[in-house]
C-alpha positions in Angstrom: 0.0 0.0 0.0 1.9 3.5 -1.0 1.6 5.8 1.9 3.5 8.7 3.1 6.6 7.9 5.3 6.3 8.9 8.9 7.3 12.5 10.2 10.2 12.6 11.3 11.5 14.3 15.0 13.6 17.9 15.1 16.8 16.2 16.1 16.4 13.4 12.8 16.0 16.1 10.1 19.0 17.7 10.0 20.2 15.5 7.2 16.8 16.3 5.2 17.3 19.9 5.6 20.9 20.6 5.4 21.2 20.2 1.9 18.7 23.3 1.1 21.2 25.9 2.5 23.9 24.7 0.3 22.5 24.7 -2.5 20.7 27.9 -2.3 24.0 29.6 -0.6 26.0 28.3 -3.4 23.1 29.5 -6.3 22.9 32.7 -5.4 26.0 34.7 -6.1 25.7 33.3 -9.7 22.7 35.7 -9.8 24.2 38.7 -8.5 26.9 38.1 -10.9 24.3 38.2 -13.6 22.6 41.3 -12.1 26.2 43.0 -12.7 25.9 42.4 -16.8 23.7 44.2 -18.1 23.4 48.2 -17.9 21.3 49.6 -15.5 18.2 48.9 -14.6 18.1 45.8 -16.3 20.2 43.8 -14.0 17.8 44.4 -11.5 15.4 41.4 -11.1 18.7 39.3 -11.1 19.5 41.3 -7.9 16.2 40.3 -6.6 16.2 36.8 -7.2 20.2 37.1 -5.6 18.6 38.4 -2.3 15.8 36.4 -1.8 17.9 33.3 -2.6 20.4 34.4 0.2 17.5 35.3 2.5 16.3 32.1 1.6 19.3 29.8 2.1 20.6 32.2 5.2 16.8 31.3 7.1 17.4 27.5 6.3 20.8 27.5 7.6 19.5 28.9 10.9 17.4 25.8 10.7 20.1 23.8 10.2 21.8 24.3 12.3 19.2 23.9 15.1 18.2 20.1 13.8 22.2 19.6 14.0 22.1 21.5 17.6 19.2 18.2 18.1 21.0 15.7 16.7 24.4 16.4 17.9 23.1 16.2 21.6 22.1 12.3 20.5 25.1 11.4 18.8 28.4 8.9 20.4 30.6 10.8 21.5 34.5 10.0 21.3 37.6 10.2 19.9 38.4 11.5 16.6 34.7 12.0 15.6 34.1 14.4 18.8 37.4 16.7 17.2 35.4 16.8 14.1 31.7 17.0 15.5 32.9 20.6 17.6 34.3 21.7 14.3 31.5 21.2 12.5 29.4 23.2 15.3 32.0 26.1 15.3 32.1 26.0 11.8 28.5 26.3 11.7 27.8 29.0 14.0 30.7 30.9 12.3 28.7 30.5 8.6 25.4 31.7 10.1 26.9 34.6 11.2 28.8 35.8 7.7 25.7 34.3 5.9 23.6 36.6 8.1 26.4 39.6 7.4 25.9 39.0 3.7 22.1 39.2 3.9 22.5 42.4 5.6 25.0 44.3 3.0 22.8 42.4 -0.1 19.7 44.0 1.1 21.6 47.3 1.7 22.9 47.4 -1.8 19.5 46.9 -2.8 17.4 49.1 -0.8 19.8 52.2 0.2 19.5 53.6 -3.6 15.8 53.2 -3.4 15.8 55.3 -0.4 18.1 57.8 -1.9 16.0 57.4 -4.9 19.1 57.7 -6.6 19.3 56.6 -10.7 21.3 53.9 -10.4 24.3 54.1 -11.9 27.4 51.5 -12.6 28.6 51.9 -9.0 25.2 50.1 -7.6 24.7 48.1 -10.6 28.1 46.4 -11.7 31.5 47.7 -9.1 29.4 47.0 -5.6 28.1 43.8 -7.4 31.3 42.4 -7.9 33.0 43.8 -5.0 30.1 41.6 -3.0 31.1 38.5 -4.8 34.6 39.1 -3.2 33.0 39.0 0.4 30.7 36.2 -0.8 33.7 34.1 -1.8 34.6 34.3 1.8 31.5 33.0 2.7 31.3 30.2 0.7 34.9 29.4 1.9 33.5 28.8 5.7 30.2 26.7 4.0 32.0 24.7 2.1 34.1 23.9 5.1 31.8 23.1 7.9 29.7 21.0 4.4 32.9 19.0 4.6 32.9 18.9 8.4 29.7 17.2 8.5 30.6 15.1 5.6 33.7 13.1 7.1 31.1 13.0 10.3 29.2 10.6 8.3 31.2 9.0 5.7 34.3 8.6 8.3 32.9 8.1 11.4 29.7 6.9 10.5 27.6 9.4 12.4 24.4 9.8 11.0 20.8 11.1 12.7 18.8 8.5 14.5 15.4 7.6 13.6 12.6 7.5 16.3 11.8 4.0 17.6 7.7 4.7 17.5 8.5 4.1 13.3 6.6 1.3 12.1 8.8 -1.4 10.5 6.6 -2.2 7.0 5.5 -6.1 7.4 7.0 -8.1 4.6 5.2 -9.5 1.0 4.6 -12.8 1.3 7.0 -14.8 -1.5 5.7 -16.9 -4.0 6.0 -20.2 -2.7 5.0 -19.2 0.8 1.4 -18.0 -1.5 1.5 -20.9 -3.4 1.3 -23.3 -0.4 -1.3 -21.2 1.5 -3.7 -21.7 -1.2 -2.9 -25.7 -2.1 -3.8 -25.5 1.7 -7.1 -24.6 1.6 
């Protein structure tokens, strides 16, 4: 019978979600760098899909990181893996706040020239653009980084979130022959 899977608990999602903020963290300076093309004002709705794919992926990694807060409280603790677990949290801490910086100046460069109601000009449009991107390298430097910190958590150590016991365990088909025999039973 199809049927959705069961939900799953705060501290076992953080393997569902964490992907989202990558992705999205990683997508969006290719827009602002497409928002820096063209001549002004029609790099604009680049710049608008740029911020509200870093507001987006900066929200989910604030998410993120609270399943991993959930899930790190039930993981083994030990060894090499602990080193690498308190990395990863560090890391992570450290790429909420830059990501959260970066929101900040984005929507800036956005909204101050509205509220100057100034034309915009090359300066807003293409050099603070690119000069973002430099910043943004930065921050993709520290995700990538704690990405990989979580990585060798569960392809090294073999850390991964645990799934809550109230699951149920789907019964098994019957096989063929075990069929076959019920019926030349009856």
């Amino acid at each position: 019978m199809l049927q959705f899977p069961p939900l799953p608990t705060w501290d076992s999602l953080h393997p569902l979600i964490i992907h989202f903020p990558i992705a999205l963290l990683l997508l969006s300076p290719l827009f602002v760098l497409i928002s820096a093309i063209p001549p002004p004002p029609k790099g604009k709705p680049y710049l608008v899909a740029a911020l509200l794919i870093l507001l987006l992926g900066t929200g989910s990694l604030f998410i993120a990181g609270s399943t991993g807060h959930a899930a790190a409280e039930l993981a083994e603790r030990g060894g090499a893996a602990d080193v690498v677990l308190e990395a990863h949290e560090d890391l992570a801490s450290e790429t909420q706040i830059v990501f959260a910086g970066l929101s900040a100046i984005l929507l800036g460069m956005y909204v101050v020239p509205l509220v100057l109601r100034r034309q915009e000009n090359r300066l807003f449009s293409t050099l603070l653009p690119l000069a973002f991107l430099c910043l943004y390298a930065v921050g993709s430097v520290f995700l990538v980084n704690t990405a990989h910190a979580g990585g060798r958590l569960v392809h090294e150590f073999g850390i991964h979130s645990i799934m809550s016991s109230t699951i149920d365990q789907p019964t098994a088909l019957p096989d063929e022959s075990t069929a076959a025999q019920t019926s030349e039973d009856h």
